[in-house]
N, CA, C and O atoms as a printed pandas DataFrame, in Angstrom:
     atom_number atom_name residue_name chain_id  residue_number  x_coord  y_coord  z_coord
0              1         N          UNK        A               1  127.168  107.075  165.400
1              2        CA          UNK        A               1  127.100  105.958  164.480
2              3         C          UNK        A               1  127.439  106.455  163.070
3              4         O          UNK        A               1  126.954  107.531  162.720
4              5         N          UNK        A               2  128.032  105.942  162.437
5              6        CA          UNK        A               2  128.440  106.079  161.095
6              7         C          UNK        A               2  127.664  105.908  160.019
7              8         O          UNK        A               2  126.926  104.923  160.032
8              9         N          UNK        A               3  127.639  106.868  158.767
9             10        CA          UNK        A               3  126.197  106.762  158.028
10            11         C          UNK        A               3  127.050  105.718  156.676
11            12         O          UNK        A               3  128.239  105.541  156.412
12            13         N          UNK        A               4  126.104  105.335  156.222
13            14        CA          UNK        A               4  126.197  104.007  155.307
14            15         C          UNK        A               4  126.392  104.826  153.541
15            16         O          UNK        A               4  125.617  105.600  152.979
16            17         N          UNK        A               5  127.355  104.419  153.192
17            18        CA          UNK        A               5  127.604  105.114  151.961
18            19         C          UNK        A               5  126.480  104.951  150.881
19            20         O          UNK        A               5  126.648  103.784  150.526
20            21         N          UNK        A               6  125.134  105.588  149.950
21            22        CA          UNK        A               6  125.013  105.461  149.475
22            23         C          UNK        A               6  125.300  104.522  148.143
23            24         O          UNK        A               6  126.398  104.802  147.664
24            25         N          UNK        A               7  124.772  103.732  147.594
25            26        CA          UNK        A               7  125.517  102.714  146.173
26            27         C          UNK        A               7  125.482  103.181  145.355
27            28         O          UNK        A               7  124.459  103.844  145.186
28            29         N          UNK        A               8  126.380  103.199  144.404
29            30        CA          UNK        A               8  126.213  104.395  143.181
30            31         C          UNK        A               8  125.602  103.641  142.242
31            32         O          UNK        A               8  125.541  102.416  142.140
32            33         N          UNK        A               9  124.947  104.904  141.251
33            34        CA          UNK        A               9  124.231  104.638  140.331
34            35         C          UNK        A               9  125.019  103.346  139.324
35            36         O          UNK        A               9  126.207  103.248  139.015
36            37         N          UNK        A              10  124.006  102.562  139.021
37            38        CA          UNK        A              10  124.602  101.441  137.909
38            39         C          UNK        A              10  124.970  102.036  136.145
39            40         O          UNK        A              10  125.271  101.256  135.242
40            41         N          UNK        A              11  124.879  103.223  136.009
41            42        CA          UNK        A              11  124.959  103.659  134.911
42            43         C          UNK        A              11  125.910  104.689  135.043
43            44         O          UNK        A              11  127.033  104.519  134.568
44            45         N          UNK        A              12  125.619  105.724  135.617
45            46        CA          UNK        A              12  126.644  107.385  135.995
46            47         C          UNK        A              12  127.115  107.282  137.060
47            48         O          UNK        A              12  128.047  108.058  137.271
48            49         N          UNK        A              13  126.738  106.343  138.185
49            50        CA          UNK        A              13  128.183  106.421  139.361
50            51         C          UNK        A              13  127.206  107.108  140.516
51            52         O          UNK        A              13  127.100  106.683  141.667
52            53         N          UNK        A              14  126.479  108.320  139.936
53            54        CA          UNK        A              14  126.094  108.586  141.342
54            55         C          UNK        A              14  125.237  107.990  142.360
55            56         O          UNK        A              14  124.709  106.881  142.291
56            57         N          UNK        A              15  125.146  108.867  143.352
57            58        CA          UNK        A              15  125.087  108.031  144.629
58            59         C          UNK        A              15  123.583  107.772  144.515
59            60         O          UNK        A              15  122.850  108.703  144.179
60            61         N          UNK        A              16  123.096  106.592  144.768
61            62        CA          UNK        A              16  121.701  106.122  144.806
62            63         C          UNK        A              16  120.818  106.844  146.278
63            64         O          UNK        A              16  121.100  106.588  147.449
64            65         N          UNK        A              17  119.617  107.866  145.758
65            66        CA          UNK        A              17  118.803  108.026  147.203
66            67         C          UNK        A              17  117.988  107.770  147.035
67            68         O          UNK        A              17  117.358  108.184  148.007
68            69         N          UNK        A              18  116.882  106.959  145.971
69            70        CA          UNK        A              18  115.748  106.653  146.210
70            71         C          UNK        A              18  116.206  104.309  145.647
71            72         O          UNK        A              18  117.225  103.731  145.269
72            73         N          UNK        A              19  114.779  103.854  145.937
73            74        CA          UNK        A              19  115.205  102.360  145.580
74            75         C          UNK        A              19  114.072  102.133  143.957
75            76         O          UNK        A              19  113.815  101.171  143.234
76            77         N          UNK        A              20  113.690  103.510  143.978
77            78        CA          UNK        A              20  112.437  103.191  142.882
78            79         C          UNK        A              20  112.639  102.948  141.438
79            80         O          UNK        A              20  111.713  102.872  140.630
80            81         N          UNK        A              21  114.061  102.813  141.114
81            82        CA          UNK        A              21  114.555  102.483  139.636
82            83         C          UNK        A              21  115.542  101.315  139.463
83            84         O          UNK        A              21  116.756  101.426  139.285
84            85         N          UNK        A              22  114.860  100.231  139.539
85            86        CA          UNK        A              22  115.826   99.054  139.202
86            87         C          UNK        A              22  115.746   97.945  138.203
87            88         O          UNK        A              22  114.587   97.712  137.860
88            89         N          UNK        A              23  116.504   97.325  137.737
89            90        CA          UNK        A              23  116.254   96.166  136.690
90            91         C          UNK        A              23  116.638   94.837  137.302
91            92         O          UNK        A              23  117.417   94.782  138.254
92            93         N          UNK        A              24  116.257   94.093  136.919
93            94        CA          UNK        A              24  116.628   92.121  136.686
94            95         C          UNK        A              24  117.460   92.265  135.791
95            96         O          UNK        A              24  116.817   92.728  134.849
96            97         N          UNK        A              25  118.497   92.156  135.495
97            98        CA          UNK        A              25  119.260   91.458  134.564
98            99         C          UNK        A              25  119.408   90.217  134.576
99           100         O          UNK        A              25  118.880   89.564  135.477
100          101         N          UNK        A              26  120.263   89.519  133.444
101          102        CA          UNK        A              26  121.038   88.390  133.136
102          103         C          UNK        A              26  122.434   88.531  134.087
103          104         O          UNK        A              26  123.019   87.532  134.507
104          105         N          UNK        A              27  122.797   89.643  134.312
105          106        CA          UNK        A              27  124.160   90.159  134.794
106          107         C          UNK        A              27  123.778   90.612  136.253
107          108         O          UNK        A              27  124.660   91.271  136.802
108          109         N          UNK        A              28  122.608   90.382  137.008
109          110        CA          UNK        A              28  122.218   90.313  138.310
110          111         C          UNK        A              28  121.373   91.726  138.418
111          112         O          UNK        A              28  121.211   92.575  137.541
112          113         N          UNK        A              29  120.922   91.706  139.675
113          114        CA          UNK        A              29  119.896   92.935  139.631
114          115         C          UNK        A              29  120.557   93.964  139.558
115          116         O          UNK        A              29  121.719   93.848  139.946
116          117         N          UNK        A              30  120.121   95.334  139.055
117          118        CA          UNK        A              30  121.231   97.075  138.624
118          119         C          UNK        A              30  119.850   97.905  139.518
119          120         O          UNK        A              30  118.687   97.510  139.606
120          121         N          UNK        A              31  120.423   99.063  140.059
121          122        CA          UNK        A              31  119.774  100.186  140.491
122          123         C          UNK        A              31  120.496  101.571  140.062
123          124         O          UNK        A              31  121.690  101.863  139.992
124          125         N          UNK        A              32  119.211  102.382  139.779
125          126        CA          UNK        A              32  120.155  103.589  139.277
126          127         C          UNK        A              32  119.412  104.924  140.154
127          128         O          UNK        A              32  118.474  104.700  140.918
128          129         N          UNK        A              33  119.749  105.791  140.021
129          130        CA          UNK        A              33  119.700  107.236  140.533
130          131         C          UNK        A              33  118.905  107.747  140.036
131          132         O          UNK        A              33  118.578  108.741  140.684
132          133         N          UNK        A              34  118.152  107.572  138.849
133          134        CA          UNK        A              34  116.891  108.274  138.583
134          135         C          UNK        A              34  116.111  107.623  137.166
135          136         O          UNK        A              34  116.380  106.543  136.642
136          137         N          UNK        A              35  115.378  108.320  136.852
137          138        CA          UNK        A              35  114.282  107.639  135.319
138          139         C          UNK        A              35  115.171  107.578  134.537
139          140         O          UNK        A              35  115.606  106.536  134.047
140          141         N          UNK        A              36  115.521  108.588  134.338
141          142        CA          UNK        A              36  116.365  108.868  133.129
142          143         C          UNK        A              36  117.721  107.849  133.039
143          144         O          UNK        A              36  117.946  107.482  131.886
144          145         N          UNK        A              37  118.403  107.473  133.784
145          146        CA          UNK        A              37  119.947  105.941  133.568
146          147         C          UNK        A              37  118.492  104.720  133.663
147          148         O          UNK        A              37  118.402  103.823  132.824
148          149         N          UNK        A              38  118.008  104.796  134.191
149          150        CA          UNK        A              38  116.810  103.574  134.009
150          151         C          UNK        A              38  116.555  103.490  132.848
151          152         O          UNK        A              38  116.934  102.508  132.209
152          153         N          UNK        A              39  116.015  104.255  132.411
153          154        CA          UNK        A              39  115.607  104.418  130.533
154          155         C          UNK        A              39  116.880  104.281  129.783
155          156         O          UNK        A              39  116.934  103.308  129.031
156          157         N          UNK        A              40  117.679  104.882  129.825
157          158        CA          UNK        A              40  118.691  104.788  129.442
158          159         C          UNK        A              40  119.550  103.332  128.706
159          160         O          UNK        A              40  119.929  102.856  127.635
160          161         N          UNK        A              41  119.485  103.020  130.652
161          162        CA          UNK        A              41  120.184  101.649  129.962
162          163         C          UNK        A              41  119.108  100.088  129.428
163          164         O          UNK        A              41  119.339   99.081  128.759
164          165         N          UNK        A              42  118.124  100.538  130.035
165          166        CA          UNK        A              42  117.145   99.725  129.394
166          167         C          UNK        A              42  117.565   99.786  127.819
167          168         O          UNK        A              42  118.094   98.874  127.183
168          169         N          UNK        A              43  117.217  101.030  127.363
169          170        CA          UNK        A              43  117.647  101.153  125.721
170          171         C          UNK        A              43  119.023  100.491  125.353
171          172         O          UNK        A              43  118.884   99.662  124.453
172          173         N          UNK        A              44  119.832  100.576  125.634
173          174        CA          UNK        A              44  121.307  100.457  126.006
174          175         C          UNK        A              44  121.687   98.601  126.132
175          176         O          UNK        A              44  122.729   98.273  125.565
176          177         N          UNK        A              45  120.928   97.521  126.798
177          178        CA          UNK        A              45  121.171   96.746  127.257
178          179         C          UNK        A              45  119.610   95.808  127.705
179          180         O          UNK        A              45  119.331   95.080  128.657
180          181         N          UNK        A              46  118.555   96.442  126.032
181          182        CA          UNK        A              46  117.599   95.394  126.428
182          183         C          UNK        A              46  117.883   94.136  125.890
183          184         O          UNK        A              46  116.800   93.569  125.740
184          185         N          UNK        A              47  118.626   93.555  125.595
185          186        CA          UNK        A              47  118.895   91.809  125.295
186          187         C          UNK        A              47  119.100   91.115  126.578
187          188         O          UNK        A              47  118.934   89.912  126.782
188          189         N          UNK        A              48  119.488   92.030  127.436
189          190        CA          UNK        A              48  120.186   91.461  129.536
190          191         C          UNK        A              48  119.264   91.547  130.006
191          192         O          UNK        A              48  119.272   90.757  130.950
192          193         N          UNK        A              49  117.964   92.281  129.934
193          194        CA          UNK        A              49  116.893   92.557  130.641
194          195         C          UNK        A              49  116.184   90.993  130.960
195          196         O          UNK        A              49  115.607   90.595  129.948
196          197         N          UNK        A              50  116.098   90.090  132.033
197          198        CA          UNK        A              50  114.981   89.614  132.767
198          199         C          UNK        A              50  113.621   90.135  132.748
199          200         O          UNK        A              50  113.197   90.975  133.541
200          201         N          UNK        A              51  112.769   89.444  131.536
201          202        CA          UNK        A              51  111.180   90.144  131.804
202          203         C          UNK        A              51  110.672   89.358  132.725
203          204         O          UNK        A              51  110.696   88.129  132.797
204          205         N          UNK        A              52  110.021   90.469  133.713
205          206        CA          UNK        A              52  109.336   89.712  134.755
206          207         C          UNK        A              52  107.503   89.948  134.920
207          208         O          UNK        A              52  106.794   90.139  135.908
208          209         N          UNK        A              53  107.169   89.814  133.296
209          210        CA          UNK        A              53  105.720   89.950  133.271
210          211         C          UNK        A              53  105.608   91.677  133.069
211          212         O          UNK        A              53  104.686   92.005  132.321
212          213         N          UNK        A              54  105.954   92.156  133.310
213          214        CA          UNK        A              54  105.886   93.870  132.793
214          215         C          UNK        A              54  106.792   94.757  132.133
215          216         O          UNK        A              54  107.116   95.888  132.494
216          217         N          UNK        A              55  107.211   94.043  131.009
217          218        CA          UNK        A              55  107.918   94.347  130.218
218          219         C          UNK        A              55  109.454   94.531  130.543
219          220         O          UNK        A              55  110.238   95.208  129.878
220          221         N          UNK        A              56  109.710   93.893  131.550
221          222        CA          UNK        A              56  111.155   93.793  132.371
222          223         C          UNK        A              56  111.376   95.092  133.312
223          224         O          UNK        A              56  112.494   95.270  133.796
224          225         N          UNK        A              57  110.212   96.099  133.604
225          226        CA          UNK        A              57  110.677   96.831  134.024
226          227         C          UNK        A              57  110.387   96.916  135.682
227          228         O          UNK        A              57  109.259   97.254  136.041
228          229         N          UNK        A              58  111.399   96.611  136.670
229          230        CA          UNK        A              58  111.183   96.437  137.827
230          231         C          UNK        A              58  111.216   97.523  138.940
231          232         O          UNK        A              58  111.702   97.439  140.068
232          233         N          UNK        A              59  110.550   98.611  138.314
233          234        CA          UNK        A              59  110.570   99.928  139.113
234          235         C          UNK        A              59  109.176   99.429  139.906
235          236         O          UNK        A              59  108.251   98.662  139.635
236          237         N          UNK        A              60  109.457  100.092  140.778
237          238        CA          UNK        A              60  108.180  100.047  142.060
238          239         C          UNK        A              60  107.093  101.065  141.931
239          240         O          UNK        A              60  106.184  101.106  142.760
């Protein structure tokens, strides 16, 4: 069986292995590859952020 390509990070491209860093946007939901493009683009693109009661941040 064929393995399923990882989704790349919404910020640097790389390949996503965990699901524990993601946002709501205005521009639809983003997942990234680690804390750090999470933080990142939070800083980067908090006017797009969807708050969903915890300060928009939809990490698990």
């Amino acid at each position: 069986m064929a393995e399923e390509t990882p989704k790349p990070c919404d910020l640097c491209g790389l390949p996503i292995e965990t699901s524990d860093f993601s946002l709501l946007t205005v521009n639809g939901p983003k997942q990234f590859c680690c804390e750090g493009c999470h933080g990142i683009y939070q800083m980067l693109h908090e006017g797009e952020i969807i708050d969903n009661g915890d300060g928009g941040n939809t990490t698990n």
